[in-house]
Structure formats: C-alpha cells, structure tokens
Backbone bond lengths (Angstrom), bond angles and torsions (degrees), N, CA, C in turn:
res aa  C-N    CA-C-N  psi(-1)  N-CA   C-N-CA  omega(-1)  CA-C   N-CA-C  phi
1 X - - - 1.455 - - 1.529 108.88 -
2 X 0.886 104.60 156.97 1.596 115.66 -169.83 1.720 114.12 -144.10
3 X 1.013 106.45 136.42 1.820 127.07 -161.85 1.874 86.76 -65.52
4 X 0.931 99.11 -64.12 1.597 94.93 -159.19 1.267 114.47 -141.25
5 X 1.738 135.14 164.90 1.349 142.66 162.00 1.742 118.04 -75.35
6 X 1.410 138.24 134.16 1.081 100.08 158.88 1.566 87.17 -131.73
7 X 1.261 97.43 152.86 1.673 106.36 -167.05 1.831 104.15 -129.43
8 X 1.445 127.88 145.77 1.277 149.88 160.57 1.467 125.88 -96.00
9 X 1.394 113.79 130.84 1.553 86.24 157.74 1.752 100.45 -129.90
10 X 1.047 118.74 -160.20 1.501 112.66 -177.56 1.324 95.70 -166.53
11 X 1.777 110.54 90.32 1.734 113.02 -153.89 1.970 86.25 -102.54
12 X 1.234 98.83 127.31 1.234 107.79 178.73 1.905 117.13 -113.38
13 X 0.714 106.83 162.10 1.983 108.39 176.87 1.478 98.61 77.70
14 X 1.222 140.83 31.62 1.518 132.23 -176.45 1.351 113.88 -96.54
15 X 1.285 114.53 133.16 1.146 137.46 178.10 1.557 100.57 -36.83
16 X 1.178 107.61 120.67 2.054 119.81 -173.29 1.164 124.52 -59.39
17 X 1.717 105.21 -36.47 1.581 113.22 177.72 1.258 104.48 -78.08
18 X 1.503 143.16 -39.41 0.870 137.92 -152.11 1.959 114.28 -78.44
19 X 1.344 100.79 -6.51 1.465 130.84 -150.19 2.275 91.66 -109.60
20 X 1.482 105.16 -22.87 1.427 103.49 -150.97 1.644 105.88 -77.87
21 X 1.351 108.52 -44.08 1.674 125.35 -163.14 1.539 114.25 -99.09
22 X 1.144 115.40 135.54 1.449 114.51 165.45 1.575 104.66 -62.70
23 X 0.994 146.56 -19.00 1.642 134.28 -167.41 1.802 101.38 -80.46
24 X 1.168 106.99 -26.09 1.622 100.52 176.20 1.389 113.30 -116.79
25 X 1.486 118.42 9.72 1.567 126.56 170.35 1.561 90.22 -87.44
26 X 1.160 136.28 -65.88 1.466 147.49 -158.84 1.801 92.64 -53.84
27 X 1.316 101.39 -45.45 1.563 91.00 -176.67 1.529 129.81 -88.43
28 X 1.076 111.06 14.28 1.346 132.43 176.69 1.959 97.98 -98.77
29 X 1.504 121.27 -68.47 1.038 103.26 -173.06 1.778 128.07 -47.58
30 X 1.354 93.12 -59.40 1.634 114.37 174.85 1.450 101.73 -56.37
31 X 1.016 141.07 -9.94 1.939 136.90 155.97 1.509 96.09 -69.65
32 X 1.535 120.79 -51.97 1.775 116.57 -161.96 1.452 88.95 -67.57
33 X 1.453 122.98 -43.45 1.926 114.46 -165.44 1.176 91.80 -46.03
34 X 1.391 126.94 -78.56 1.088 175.20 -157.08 2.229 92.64 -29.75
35 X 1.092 92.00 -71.48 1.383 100.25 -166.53 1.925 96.21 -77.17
36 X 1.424 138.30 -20.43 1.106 128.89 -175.44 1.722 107.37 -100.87
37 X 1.365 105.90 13.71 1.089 122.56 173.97 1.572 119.59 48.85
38 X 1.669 110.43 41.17 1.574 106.14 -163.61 1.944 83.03 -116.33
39 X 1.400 86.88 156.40 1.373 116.62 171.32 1.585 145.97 -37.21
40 X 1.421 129.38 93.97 1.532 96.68 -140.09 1.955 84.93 -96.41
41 X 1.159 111.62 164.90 1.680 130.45 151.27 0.809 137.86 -118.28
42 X 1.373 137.47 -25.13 1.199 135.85 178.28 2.040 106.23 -170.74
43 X 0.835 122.80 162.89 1.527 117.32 169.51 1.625 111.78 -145.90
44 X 0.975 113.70 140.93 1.371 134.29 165.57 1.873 128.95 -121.43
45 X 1.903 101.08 132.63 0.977 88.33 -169.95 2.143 95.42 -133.86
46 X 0.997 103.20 160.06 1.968 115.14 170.64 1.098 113.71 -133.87
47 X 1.249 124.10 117.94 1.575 133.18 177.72 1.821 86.57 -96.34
48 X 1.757 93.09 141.25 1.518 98.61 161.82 1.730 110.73 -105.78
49 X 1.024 89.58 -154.22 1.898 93.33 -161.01 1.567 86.64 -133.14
50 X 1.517 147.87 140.42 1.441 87.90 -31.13 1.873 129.95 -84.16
51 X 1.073 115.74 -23.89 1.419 132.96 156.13 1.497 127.79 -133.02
52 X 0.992 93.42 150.55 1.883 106.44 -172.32 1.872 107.59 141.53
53 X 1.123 87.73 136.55 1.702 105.58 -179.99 1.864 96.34 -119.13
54 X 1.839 96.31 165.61 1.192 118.28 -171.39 1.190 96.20 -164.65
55 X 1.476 138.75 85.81 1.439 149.47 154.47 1.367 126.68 -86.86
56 X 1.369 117.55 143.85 1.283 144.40 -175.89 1.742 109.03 -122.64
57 X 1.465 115.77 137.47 1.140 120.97 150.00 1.625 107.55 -127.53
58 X 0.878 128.41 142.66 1.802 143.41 179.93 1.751 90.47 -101.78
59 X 0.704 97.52 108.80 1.360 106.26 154.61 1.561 144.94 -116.66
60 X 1.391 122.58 163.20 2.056 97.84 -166.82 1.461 98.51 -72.86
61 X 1.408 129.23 -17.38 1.453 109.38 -173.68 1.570 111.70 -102.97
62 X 1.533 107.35 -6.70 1.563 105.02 159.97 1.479 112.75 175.22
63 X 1.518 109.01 -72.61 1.578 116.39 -158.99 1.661 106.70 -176.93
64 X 1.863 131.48 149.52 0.709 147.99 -151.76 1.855 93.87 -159.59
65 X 1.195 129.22 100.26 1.272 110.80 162.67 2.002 117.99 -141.94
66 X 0.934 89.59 167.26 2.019 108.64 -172.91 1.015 98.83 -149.05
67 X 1.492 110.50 141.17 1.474 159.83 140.79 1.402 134.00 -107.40
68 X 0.999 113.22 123.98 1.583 102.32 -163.69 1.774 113.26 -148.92
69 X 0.846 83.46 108.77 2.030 109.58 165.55 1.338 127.41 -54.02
70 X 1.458 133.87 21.19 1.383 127.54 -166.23 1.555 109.53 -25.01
71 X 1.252 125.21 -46.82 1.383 113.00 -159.09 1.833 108.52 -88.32
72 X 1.454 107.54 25.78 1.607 109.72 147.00 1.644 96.06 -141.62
73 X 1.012 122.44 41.91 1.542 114.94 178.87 1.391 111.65 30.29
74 X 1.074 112.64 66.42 1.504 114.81 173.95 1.867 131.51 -157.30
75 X 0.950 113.40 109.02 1.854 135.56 177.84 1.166 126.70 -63.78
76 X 1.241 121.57 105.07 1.720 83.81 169.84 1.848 94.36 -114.51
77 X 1.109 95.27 -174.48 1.843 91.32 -151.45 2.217 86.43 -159.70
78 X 1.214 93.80 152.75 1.400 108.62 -172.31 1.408 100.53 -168.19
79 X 1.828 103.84 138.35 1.192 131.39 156.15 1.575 147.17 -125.02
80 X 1.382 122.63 93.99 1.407 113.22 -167.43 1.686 104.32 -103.12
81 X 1.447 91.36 139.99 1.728 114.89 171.17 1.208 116.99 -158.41
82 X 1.265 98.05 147.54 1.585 122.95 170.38 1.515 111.22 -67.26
83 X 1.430 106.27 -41.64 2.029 120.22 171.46 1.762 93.08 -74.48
84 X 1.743 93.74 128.37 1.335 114.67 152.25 1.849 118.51 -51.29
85 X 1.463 146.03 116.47 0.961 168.58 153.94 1.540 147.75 -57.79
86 X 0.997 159.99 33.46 1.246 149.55 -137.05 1.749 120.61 -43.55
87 X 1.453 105.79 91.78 1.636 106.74 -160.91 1.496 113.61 -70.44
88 X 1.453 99.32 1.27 2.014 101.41 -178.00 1.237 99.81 -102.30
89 X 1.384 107.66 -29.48 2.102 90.57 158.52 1.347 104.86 -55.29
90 X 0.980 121.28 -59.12 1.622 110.43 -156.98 1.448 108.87 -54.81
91 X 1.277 115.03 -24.78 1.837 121.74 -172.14 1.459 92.53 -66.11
92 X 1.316 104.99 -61.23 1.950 118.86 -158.23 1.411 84.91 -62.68
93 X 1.509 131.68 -70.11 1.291 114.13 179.63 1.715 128.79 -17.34
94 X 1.471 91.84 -86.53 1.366 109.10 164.95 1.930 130.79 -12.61
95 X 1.775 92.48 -69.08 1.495 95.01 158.55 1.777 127.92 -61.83
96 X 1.334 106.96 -24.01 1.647 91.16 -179.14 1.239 101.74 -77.27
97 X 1.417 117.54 -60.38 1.724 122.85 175.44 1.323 133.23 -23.40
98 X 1.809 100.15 -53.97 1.364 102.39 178.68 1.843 131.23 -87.66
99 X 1.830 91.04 -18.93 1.747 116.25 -175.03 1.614 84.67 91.86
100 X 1.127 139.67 49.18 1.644 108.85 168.75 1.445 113.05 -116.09
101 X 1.170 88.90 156.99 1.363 118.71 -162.30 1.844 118.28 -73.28
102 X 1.279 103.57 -54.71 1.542 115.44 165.55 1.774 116.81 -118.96
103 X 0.702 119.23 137.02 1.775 123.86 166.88 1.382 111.45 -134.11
104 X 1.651 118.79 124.01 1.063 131.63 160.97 1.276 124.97 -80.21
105 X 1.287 138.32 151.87 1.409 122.51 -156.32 2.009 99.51 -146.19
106 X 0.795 108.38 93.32 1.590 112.02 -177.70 2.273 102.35 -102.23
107 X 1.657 86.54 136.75 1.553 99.06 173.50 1.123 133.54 -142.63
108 X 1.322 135.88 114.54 1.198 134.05 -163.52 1.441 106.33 -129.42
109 X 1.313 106.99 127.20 1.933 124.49 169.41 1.502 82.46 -59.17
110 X 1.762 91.22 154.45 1.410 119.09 172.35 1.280 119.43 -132.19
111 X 1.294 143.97 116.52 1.628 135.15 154.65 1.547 103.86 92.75
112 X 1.460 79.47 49.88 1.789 99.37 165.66 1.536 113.00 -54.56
113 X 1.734 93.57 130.93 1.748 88.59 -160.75 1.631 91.82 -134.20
114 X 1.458 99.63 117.59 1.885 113.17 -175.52 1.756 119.26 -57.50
115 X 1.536 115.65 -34.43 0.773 127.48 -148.53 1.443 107.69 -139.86
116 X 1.817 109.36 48.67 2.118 95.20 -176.47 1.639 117.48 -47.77
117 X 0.634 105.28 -179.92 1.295 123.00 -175.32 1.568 99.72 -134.53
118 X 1.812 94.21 121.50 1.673 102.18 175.48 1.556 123.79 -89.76
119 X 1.424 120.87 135.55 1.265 122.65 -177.30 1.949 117.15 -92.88
C-alpha cells in the first residue's frame, strides 16, 4: 500500500499565449482541482516579466503545481495526493486547456507503507 500518487506531465507544443499570464494559468489549475474533486487551501501564483507563470495550489491532500515557459511552449505540471485521481483526465485536461500537442505523463507511488493500519 502506498500513502499517495504523485504524478508529472511535461505538456509540450502549447499554445504560447495560453502559457504567458497568471489569469489563465490560475484557471486551468483550479478547473483540474475542481474536476478531481480534491480540496483546495490556499493558492499561489508569480507572473514573470516578460511572460511566464509559476502556480501553486496547497491542497488538504497535498499539492497542485505549474511552471511554464511560453517562449518554448512548454509546462510542466505536477500532482501529489493522498486521494486516488484519474491521471488521464489530467492529460486530456491538460491538452484542451493548454492546445498541446504532446504530454508525457510520468507516476510514481509514494510512502510505501508495510503495515496499514485498519480503521
């Protein structure tokens, strides 16, 4: 058994503008909370100068975050939770949201645990 999922993707070919502003980075993550139905707490966002985003969501079951490169059209995007997820939403998501073209999708269990404990 294992504590949690944490999943990558590394969405490449994405539409540049869509990649530039926190006002449509912020609304891309909080759509994935949103649709995986996990918990939000707090969010954080950094616009660079002249484009590029760096978002955070805190969430109760872990974390939601983006970085993003407009000037190679490219995201990379991460999710950790303790709640099981559907990580090919997040792909299909991902591609409509961002326009991209390829997304790699890497996943690794976390906090392999020998001995759960039953409730």
């Amino acid at each position: 058994m294992h504590i949690g999922l944490h999943s990558t993707w590394d969405v490449y070919d994405c539409d540049r503008d869509k990649l530039s502003y926190v006002p449509y980075i912020s609304e891309v993550l909080h759509a994935i909370v949103d649709d995986l139905g996990l918990g939000k707490v707090k969010d954080a966002f950094k616009q660079f100068e002249p484009v590029g985003v760096t978002g955070f969501i805190l969430l109760e079951e872990s974390h939601i975050s983006i970085h993003t490169w407009p000037e190679h059209g490219y995201a990379a995007v991460d999710v950790f939770s303790c709640k099981p997820f559907d990580v090919v939403a997040v792909e299909n998501k991902l591609k409509q949201l961002l326009g991209a073209e390829n997304v790699v999708t890497r996943n690794l269990e976390r906090g392999e645990v020998p001995n759960p404990i039953s409730s």
